[in-house]
CHARMM internal coordinates of N, CA and C (Angstrom, degrees):
IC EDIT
DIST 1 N 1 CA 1.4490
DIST 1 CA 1 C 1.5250
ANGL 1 N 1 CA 1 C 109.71
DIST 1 C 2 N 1.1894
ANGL 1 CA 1 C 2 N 125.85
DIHE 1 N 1 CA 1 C 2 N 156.99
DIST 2 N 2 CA 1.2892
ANGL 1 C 2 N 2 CA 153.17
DIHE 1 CA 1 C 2 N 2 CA -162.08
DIST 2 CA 2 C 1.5162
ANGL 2 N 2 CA 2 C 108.99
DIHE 1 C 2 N 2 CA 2 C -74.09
DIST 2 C 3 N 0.8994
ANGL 2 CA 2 C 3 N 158.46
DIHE 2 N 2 CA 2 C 3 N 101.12
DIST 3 N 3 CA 1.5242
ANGL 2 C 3 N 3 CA 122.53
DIHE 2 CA 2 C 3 N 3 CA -179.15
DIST 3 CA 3 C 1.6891
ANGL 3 N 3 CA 3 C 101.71
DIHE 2 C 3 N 3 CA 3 C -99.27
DIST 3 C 4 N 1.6899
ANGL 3 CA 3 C 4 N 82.10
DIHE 3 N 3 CA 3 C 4 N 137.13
DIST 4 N 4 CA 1.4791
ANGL 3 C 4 N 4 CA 115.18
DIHE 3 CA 3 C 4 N 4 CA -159.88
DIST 4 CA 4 C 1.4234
ANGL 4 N 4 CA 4 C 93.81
DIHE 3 C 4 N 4 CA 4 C -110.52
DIST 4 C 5 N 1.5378
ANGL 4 CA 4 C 5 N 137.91
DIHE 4 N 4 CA 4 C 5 N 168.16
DIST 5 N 5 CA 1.5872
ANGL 4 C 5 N 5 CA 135.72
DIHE 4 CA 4 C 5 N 5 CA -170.73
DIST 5 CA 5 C 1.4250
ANGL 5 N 5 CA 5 C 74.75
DIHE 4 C 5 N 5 CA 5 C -115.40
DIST 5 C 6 N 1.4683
ANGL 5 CA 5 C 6 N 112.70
DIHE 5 N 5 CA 5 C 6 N 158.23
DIST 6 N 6 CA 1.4056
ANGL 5 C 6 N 6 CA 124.86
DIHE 5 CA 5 C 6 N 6 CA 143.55
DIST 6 CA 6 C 1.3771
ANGL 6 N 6 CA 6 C 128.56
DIHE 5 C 6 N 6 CA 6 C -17.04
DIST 6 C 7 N 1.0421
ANGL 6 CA 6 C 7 N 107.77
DIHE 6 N 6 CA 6 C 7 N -57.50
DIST 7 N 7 CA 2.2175
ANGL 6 C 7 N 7 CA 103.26
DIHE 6 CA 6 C 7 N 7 CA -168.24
DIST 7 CA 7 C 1.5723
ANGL 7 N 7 CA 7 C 104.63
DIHE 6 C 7 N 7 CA 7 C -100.74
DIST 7 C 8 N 1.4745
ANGL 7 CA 7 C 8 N 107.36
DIHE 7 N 7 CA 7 C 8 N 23.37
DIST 8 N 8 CA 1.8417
ANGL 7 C 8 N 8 CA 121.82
DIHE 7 CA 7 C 8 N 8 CA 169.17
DIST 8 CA 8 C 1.8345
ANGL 8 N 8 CA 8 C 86.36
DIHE 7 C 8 N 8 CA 8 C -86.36
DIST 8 C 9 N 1.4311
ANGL 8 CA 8 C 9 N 87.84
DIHE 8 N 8 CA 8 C 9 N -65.92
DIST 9 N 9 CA 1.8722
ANGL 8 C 9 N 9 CA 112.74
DIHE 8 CA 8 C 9 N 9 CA -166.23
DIST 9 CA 9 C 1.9347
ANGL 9 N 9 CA 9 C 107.83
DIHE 8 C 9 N 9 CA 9 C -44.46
DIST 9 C 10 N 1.2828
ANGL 9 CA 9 C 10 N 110.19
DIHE 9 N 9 CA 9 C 10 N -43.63
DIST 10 N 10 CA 1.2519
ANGL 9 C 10 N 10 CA 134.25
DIHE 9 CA 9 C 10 N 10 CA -149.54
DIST 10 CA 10 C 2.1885
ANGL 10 N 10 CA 10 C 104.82
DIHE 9 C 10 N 10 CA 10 C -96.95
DIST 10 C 11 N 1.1374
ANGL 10 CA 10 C 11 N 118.88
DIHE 10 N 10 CA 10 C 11 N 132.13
DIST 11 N 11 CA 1.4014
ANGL 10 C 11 N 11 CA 120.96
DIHE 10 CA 10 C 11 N 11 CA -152.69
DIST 11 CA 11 C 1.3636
ANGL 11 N 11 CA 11 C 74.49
DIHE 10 C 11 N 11 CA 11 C -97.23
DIST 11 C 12 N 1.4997
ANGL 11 CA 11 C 12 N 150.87
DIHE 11 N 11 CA 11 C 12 N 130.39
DIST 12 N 12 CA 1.2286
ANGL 11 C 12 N 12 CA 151.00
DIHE 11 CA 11 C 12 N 12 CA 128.49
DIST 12 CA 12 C 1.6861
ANGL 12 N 12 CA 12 C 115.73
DIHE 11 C 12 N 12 CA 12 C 124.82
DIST 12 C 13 N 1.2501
ANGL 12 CA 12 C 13 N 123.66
DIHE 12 N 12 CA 12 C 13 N -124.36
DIST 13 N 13 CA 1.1030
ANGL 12 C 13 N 13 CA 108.76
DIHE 12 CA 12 C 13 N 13 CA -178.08
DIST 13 CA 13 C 1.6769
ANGL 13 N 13 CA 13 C 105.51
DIHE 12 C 13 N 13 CA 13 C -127.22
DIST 13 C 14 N 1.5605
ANGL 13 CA 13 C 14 N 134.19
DIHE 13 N 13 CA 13 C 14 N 121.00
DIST 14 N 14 CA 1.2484
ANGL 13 C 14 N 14 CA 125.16
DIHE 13 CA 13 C 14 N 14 CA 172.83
DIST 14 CA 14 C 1.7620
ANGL 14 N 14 CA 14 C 114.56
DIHE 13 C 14 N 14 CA 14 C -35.85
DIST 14 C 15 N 1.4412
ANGL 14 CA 14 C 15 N 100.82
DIHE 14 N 14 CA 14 C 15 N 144.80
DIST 15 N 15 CA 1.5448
ANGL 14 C 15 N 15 CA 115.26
DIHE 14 CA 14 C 15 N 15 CA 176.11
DIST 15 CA 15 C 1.6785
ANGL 15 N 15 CA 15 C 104.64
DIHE 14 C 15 N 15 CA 15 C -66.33
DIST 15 C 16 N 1.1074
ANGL 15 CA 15 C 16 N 116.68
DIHE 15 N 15 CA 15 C 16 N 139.60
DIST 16 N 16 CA 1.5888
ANGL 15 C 16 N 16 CA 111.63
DIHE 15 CA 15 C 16 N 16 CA 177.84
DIST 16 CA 16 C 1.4831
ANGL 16 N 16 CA 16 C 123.74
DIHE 15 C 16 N 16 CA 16 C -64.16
DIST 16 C 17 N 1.7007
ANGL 16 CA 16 C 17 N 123.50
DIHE 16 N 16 CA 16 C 17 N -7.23
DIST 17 N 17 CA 0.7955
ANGL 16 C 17 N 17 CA 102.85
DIHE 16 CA 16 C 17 N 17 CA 154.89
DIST 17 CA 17 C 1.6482
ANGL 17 N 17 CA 17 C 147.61
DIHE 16 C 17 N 17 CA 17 C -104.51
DIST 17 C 18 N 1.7679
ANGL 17 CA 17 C 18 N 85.96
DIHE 17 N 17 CA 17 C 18 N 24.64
DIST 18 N 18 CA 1.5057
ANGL 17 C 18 N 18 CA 107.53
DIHE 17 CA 17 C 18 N 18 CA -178.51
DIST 18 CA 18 C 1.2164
ANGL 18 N 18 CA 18 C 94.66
DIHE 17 C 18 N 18 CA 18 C -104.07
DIST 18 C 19 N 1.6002
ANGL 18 CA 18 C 19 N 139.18
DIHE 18 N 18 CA 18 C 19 N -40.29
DIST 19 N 19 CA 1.1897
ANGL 18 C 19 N 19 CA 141.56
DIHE 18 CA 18 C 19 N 19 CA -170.75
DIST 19 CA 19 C 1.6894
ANGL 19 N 19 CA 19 C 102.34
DIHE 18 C 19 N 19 CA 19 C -62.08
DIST 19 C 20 N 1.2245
ANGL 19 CA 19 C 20 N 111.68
DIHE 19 N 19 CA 19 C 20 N -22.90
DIST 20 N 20 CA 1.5939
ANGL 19 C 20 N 20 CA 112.15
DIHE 19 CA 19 C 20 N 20 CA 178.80
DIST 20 CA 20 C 1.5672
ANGL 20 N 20 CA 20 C 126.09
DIHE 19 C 20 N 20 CA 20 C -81.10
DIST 20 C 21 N 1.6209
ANGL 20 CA 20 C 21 N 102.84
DIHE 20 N 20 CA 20 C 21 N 7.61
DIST 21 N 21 CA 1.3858
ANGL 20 C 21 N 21 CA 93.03
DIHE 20 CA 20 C 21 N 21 CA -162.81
DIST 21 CA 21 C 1.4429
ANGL 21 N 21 CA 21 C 108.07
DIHE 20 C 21 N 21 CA 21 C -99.87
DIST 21 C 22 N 0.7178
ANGL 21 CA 21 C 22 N 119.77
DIHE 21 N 21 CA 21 C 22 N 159.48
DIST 22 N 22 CA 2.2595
ANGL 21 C 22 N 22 CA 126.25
DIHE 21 CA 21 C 22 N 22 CA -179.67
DIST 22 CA 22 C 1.5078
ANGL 22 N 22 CA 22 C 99.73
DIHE 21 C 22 N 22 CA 22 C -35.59
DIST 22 C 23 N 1.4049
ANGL 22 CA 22 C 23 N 112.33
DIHE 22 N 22 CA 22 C 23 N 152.75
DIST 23 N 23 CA 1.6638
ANGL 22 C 23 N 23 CA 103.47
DIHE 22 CA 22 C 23 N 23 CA 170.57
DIST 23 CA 23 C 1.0114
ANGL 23 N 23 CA 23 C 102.65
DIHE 22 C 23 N 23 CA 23 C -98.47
DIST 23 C 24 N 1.2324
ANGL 23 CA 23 C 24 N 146.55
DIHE 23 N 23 CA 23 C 24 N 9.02
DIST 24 N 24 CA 1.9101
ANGL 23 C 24 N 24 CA 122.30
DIHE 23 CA 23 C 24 N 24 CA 150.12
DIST 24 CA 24 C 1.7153
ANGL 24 N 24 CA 24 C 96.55
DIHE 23 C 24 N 24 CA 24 C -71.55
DIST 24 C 25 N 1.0455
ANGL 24 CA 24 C 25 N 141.17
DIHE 24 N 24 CA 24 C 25 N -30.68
DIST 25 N 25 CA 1.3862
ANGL 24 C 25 N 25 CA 118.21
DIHE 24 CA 24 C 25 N 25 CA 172.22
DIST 25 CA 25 C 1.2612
ANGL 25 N 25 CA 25 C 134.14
DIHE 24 C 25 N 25 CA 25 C -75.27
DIST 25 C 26 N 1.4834
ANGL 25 CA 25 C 26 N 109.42
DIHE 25 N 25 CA 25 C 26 N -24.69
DIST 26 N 26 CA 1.3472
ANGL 25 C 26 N 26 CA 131.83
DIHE 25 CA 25 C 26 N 26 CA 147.09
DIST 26 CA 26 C 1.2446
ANGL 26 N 26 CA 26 C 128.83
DIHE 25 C 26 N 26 CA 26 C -38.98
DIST 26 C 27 N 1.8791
ANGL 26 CA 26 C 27 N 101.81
DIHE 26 N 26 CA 26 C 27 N -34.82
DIST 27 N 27 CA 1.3177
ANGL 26 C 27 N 27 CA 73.73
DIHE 26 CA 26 C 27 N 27 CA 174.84
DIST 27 CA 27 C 1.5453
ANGL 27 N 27 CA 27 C 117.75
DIHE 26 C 27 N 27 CA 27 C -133.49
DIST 27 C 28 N 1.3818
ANGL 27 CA 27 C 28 N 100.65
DIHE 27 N 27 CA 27 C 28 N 37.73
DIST 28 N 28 CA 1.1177
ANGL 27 C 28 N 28 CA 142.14
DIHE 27 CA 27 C 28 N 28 CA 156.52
DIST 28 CA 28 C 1.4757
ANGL 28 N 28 CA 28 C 116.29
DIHE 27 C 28 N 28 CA 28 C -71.18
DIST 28 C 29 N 1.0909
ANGL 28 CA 28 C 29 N 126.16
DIHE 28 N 28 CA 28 C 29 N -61.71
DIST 29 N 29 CA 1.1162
ANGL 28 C 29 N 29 CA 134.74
DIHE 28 CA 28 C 29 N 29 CA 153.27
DIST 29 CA 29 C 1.7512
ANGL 29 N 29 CA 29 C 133.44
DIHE 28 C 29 N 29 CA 29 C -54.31
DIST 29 C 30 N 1.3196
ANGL 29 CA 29 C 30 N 99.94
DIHE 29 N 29 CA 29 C 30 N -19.39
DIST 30 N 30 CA 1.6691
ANGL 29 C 30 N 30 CA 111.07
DIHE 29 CA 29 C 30 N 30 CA 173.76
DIST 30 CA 30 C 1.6847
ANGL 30 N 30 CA 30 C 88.97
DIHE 29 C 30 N 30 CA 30 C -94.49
DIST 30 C 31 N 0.9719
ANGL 30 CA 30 C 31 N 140.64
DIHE 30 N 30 CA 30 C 31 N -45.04
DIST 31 N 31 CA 1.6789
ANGL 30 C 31 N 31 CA 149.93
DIHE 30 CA 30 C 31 N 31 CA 159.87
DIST 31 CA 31 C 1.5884
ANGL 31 N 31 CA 31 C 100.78
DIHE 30 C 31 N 31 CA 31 C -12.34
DIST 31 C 32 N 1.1134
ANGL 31 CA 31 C 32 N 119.52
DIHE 31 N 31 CA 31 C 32 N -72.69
DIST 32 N 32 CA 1.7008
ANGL 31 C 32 N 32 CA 157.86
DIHE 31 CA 31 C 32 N 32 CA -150.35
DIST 32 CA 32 C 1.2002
ANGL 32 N 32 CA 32 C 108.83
DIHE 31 C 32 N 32 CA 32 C -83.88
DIST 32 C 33 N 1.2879
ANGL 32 CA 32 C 33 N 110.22
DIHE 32 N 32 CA 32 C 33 N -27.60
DIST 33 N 33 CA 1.7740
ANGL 32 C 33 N 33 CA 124.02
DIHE 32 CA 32 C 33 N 33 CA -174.00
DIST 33 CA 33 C 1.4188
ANGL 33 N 33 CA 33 C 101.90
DIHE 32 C 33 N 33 CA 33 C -105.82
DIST 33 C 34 N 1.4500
ANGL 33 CA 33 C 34 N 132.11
DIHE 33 N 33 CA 33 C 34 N -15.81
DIST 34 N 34 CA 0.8714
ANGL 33 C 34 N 34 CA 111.69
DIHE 33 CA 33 C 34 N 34 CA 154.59
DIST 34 CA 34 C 1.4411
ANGL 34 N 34 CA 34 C 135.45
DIHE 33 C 34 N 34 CA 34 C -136.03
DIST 34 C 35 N 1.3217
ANGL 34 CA 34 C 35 N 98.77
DIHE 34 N 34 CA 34 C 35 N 30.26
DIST 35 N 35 CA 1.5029
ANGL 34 C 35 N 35 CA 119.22
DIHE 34 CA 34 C 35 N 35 CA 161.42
DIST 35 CA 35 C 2.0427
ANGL 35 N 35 CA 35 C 105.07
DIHE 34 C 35 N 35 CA 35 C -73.15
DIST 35 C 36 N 1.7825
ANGL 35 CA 35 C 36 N 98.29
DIHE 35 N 35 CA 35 C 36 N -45.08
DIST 36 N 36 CA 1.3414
ANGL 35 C 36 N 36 CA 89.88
DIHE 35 CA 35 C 36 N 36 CA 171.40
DIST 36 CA 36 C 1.5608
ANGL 36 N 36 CA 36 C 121.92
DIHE 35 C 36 N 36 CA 36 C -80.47
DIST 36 C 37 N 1.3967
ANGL 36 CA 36 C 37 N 140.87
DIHE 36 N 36 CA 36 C 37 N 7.69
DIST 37 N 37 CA 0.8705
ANGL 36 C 37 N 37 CA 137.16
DIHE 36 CA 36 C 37 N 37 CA -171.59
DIST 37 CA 37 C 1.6202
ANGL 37 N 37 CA 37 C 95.63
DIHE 36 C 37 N 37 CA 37 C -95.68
DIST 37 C 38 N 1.2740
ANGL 37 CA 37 C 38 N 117.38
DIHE 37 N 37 CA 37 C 38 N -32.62
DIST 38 N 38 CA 1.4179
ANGL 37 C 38 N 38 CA 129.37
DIHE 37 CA 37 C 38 N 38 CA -170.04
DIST 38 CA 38 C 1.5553
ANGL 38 N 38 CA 38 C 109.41
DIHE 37 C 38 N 38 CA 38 C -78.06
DIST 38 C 39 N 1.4740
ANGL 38 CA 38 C 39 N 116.37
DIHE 38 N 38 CA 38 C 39 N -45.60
DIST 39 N 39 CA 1.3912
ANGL 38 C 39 N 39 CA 121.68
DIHE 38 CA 38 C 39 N 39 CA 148.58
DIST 39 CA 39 C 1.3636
ANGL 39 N 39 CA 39 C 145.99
DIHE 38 C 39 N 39 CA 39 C -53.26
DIST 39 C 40 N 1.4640
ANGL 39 CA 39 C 40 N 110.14
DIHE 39 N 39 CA 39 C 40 N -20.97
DIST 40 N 40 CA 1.6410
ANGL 39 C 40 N 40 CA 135.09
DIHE 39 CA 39 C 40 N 40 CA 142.70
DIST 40 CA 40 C 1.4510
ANGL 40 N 40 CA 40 C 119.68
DIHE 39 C 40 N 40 CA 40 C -28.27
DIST 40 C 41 N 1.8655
ANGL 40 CA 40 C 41 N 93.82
DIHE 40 N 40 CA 40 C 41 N -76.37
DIST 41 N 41 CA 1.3286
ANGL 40 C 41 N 41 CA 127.60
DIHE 40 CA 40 C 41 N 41 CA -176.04
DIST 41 CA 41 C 1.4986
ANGL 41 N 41 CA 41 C 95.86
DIHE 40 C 41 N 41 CA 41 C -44.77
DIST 41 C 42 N 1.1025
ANGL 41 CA 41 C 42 N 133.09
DIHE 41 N 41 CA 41 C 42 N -71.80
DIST 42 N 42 CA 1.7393
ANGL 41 C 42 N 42 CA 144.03
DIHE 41 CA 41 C 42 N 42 CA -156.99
DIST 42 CA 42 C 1.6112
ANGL 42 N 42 CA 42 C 92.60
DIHE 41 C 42 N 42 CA 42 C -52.72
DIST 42 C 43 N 1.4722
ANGL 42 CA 42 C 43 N 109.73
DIHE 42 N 42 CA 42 C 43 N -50.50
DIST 43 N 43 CA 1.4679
ANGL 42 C 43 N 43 CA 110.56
DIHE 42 CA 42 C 43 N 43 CA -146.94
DIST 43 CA 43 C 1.5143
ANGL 43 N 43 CA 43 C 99.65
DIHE 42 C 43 N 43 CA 43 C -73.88
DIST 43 C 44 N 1.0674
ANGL 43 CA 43 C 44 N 113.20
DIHE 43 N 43 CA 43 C 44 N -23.53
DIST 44 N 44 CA 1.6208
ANGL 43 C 44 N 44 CA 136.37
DIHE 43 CA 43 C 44 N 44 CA -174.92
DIST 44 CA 44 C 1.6229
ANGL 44 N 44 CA 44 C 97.18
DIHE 43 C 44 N 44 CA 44 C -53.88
DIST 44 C 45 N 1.3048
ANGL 44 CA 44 C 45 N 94.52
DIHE 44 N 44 CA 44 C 45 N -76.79
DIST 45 N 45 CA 1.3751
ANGL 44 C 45 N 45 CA 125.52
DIHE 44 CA 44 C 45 N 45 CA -167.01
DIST 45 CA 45 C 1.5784
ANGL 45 N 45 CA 45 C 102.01
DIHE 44 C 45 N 45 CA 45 C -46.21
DIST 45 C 46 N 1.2576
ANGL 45 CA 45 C 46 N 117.80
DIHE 45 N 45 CA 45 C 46 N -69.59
DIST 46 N 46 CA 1.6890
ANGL 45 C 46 N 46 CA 122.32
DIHE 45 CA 45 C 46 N 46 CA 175.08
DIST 46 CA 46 C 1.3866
ANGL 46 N 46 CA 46 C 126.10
DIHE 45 C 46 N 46 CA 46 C -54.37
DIST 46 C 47 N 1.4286
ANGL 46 CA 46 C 47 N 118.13
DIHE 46 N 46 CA 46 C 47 N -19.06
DIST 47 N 47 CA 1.3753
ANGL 46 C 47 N 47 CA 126.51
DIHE 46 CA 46 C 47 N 47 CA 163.88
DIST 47 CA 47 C 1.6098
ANGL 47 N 47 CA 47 C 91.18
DIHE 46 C 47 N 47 CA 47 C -72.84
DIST 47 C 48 N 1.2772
ANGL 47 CA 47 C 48 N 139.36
DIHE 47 N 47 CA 47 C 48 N -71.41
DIST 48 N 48 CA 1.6688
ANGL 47 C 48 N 48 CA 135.17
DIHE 47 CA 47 C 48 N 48 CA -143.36
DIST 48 CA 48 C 1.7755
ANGL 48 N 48 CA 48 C 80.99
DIHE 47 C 48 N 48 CA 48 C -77.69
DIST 48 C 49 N 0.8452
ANGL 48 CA 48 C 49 N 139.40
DIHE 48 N 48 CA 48 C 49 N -27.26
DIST 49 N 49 CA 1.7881
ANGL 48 C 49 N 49 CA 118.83
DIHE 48 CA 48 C 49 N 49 CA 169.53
DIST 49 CA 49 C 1.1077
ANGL 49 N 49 CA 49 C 125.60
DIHE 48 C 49 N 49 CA 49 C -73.98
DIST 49 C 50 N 1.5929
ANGL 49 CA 49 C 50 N 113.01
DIHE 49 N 49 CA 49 C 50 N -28.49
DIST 50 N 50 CA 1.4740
ANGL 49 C 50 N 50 CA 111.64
DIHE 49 CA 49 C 50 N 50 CA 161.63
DIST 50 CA 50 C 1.5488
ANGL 50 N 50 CA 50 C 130.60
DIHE 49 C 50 N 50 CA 50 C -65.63
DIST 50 C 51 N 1.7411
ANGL 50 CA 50 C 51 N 97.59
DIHE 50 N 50 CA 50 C 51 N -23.07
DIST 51 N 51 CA 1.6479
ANGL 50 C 51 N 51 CA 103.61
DIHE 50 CA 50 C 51 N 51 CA 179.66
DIST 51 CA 51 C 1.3370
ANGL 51 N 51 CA 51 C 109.34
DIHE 50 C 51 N 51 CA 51 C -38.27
DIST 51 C 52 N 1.7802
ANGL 51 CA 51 C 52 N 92.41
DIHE 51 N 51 CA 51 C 52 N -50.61
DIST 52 N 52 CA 1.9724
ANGL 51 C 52 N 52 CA 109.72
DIHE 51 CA 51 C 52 N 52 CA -151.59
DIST 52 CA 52 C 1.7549
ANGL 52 N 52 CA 52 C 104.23
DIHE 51 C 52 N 52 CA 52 C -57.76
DIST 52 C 53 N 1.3800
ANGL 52 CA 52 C 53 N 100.19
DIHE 52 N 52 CA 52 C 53 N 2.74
DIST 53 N 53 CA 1.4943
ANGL 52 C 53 N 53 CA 101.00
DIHE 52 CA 52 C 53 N 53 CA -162.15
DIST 53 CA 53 C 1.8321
ANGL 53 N 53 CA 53 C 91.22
DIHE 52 C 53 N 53 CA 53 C -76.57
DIST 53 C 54 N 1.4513
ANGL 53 CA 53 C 54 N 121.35
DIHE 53 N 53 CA 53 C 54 N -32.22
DIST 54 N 54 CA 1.8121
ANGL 53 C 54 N 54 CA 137.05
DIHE 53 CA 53 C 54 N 54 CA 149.74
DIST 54 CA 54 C 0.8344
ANGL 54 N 54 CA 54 C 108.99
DIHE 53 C 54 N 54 CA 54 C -20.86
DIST 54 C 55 N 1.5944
ANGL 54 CA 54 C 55 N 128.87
DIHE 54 N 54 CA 54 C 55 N -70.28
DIST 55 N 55 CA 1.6052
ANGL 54 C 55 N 55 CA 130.79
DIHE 54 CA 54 C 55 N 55 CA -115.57
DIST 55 CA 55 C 1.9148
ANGL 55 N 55 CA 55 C 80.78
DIHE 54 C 55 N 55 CA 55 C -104.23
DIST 55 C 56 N 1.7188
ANGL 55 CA 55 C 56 N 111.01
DIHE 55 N 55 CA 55 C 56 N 134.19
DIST 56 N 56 CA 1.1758
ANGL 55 C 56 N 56 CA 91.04
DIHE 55 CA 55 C 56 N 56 CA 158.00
DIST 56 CA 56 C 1.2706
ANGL 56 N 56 CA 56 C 144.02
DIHE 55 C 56 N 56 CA 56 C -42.59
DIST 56 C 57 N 1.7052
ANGL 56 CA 56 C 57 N 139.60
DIHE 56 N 56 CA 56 C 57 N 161.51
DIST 57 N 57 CA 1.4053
ANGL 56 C 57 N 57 CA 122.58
DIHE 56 CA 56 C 57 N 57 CA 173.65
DIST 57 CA 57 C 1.3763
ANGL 57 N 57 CA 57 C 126.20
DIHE 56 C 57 N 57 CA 57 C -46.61
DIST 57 C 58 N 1.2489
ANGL 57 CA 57 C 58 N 102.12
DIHE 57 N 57 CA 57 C 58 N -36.94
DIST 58 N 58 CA 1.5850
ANGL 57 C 58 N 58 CA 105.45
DIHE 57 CA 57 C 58 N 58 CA -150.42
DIST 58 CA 58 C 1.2127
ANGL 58 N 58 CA 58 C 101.90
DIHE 57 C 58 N 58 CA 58 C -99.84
DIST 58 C 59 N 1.9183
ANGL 58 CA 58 C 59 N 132.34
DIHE 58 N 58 CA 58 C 59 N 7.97
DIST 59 N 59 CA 1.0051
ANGL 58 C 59 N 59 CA 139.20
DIHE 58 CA 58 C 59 N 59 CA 157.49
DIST 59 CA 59 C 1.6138
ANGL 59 N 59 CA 59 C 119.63
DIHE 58 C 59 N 59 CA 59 C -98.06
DIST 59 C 60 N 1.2821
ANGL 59 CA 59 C 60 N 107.43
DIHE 59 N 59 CA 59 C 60 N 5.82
DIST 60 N 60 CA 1.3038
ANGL 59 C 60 N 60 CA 97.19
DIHE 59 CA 59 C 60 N 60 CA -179.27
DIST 60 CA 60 C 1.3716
ANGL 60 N 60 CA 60 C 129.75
DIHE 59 C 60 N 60 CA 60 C -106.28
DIST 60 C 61 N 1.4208
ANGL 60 CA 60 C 61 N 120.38
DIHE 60 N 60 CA 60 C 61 N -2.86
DIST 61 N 61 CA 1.6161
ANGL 60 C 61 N 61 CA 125.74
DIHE 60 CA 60 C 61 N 61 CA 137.80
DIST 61 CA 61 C 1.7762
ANGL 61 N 61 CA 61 C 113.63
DIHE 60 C 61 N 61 CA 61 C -42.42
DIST 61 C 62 N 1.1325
ANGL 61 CA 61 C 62 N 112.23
DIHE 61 N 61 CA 61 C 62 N -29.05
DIST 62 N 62 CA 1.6977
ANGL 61 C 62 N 62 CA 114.48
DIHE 61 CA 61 C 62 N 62 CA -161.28
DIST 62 CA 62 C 1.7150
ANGL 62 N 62 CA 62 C 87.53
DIHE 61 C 62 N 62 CA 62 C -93.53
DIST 62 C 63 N 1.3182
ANGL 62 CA 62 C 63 N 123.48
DIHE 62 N 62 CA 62 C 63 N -20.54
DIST 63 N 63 CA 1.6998
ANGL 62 C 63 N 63 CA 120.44
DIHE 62 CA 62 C 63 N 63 CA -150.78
DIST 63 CA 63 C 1.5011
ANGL 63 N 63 CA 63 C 95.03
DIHE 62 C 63 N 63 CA 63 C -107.54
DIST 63 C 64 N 1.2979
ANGL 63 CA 63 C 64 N 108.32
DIHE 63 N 63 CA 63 C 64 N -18.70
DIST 64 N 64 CA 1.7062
ANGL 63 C 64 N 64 CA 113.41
DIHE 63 CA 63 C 64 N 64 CA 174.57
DIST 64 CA 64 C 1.3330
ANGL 64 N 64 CA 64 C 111.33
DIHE 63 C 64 N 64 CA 64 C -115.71
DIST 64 C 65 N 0.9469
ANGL 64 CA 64 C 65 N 133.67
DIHE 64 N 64 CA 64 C 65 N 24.05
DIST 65 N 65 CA 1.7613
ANGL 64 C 65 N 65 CA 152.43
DIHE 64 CA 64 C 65 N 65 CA 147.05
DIST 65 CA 65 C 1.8314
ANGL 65 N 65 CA 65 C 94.59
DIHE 64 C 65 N 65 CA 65 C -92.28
DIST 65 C 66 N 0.8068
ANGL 65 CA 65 C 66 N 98.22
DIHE 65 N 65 CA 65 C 66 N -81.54
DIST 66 N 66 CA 1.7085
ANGL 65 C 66 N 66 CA 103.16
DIHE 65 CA 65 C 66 N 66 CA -168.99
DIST 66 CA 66 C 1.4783
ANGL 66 N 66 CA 66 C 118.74
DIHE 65 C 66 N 66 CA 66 C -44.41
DIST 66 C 67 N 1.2593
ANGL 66 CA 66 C 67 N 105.38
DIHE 66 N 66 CA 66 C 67 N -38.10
DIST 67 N 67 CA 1.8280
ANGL 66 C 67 N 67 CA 107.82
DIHE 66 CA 66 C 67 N 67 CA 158.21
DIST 67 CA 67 C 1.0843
ANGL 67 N 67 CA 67 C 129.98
DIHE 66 C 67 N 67 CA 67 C -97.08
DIST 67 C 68 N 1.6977
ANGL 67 CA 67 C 68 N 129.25
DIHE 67 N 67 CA 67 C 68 N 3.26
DIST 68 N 68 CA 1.4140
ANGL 67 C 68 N 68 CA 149.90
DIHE 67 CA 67 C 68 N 68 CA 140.09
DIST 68 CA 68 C 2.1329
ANGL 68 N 68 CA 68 C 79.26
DIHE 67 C 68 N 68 CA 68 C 85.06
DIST 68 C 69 N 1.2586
ANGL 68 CA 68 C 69 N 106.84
DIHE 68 N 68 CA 68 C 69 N 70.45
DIST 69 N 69 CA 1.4673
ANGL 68 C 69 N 69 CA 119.36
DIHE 68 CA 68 C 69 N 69 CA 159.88
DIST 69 CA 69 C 1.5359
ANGL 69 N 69 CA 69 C 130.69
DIHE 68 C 69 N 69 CA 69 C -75.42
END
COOR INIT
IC SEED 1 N 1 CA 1 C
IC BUILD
């Protein structure tokens, strides 16, 4: 993984009392934020593969084209 700082990871502007903290915790915390963002992604992903476990076989070339899987 990439290492990204906090307010890369973070949509807007850090709260001031996170913006105050040491940057080894900073980036400790940018670490953490996107180890779980990366663990999201997976969990995401393995739920919408299990769907197809639904969709008949022979529809699910057409069901993973159509949702670009």
């Amino acid at each position: 993984m990439a290492q990204k700082t906090l307010a890369e990871l973070i949509d807007g502007d850090l709260p001031p009392a996170i913006a105050a903290l040491p940057p080894d915790r900073l980036a400790e915390l940018a670490e953490t934020v996107e180890r779980a963002e990366h663990k999201e992604f997976h969990d995401l992903q393995a739920a919408a593969n299990s769907l197809l476990d639904l969709v008949p076989r022979m529809l699910r070339g057409a069901v993973k084209k159509a949702v670009r899987m």
